[in-house]
C-alpha positions as CSV (number, residue, x, y, z in Angstrom):
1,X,0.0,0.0,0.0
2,X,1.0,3.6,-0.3
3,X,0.1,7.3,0.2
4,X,-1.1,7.5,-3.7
5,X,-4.6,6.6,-4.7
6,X,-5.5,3.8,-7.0
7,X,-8.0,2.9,-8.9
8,X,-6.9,-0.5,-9.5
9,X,-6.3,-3.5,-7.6
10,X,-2.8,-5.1,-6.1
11,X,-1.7,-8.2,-5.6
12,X,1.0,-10.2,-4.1
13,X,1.8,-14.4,-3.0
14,X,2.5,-15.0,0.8
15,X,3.6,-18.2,2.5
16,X,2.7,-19.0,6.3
17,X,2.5,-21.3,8.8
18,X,-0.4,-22.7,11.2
19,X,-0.3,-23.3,14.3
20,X,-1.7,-25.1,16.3
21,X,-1.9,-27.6,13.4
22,X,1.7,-27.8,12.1
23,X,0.4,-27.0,8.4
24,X,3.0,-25.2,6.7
25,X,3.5,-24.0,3.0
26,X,0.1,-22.9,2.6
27,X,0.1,-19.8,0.0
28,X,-2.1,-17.1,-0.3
29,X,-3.0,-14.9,-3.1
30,X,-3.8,-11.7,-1.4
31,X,-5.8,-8.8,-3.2
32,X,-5.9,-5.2,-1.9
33,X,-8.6,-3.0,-2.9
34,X,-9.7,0.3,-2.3
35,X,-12.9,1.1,-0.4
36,X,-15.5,3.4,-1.9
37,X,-15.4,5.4,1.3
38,X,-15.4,4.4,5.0
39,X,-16.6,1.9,6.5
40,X,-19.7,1.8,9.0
41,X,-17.8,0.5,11.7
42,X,-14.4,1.0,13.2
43,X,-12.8,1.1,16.7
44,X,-10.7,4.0,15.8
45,X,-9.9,6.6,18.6
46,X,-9.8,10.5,17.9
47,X,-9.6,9.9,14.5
48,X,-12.7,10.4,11.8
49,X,-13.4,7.8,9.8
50,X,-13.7,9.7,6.7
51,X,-10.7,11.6,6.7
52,X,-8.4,8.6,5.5
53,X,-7.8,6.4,2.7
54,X,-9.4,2.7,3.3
55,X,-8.1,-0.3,1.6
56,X,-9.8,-4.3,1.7
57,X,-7.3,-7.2,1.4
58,X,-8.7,-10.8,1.0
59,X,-6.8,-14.2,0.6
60,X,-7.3,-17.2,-1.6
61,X,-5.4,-20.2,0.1
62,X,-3.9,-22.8,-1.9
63,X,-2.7,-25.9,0.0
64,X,-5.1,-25.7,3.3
65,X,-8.1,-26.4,4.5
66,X,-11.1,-24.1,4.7
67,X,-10.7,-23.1,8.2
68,X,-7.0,-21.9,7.5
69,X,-9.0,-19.5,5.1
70,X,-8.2,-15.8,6.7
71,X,-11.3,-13.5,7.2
72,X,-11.0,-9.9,4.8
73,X,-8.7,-7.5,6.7
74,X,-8.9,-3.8,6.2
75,X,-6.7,-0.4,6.5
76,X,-6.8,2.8,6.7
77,X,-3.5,5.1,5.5
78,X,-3.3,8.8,6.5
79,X,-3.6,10.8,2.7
80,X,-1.1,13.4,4.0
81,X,2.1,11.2,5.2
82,X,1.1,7.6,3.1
83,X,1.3,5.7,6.8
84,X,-1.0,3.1,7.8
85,X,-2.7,4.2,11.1
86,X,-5.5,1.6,11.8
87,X,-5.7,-1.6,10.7
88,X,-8.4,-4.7,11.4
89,X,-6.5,-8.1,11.2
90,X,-6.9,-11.6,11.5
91,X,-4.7,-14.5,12.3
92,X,-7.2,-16.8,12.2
93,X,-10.9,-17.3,12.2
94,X,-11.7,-16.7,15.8
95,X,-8.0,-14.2,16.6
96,X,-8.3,-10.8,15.6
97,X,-6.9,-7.9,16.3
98,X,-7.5,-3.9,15.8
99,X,-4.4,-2.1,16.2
100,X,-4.0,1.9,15.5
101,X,-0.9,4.2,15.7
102,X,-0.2,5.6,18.7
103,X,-0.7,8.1,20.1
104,X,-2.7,10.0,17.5
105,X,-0.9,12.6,16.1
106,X,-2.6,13.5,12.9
107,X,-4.4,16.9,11.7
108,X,-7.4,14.7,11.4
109,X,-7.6,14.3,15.3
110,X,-11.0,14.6,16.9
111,X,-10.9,15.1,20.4
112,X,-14.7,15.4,20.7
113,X,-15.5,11.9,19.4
114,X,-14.5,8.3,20.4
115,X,-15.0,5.4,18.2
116,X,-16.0,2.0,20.2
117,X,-18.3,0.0,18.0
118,X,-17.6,-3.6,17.8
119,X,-15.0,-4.8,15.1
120,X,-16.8,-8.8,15.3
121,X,-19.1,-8.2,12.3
122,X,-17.9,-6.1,9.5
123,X,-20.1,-5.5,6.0
């Protein structure tokens, strides 16, 4: 991902591990996308929503089962510097994390607002 905008998609291969399992090799084809605007729901703190660039990336796994399939993760980059500052991840189907830069030092900083809505189901 970077600061500039696309229109297009991007793609690239990655090779992980599972655990617990020991399956190994399995090899992902991961797509990245950009979101026609922001997303309903976010845990993002002091930070609006609409003020950054938001970016989808889903898998297709080759040589795994259908649980080592990885739920859709998304981003969102800060336009002015190109830096991720939020992301919503998953290591595996029922392990996910939200993780945002800290502390919040952006011009888009919202003191007045505090995003806490669940990150569990996301359309």
């Amino acid at each position: 991902m970077t600061g500039q905008s696309s229109s297009s998609d991007s793609q690239y291969s990655r090779l992980r591990d599972v655990m617990p399992g020991y399956r190994s090799g399995l090899i992902d084809q991961v797509t990245i996308r950009p979101m026609d605007g922001a997303p309903w729901s976010t845990r993002l703190v002091q930070l609006d929503p609409s003020t950054l660039r938001w970016y989808q990336e889903t898998a297709s796994t080759t040589g795994g089962a259908s649980e080592d399939r990885l739920p859709a993760s998304r981003f969102a980059v800060n336009p002015a510097t190109g830096a991720v500052v939020y992301s919503e991840q998953c290591l595996s189907a029922d392990f996910c994390m939200t993780l945002q830069q800290w502390p919040v030092t952006s011009s888009n900083t919202n003191n007045d607002k505090q995003k806490t809505a669940s990150v569990g189901e996301r359309g």
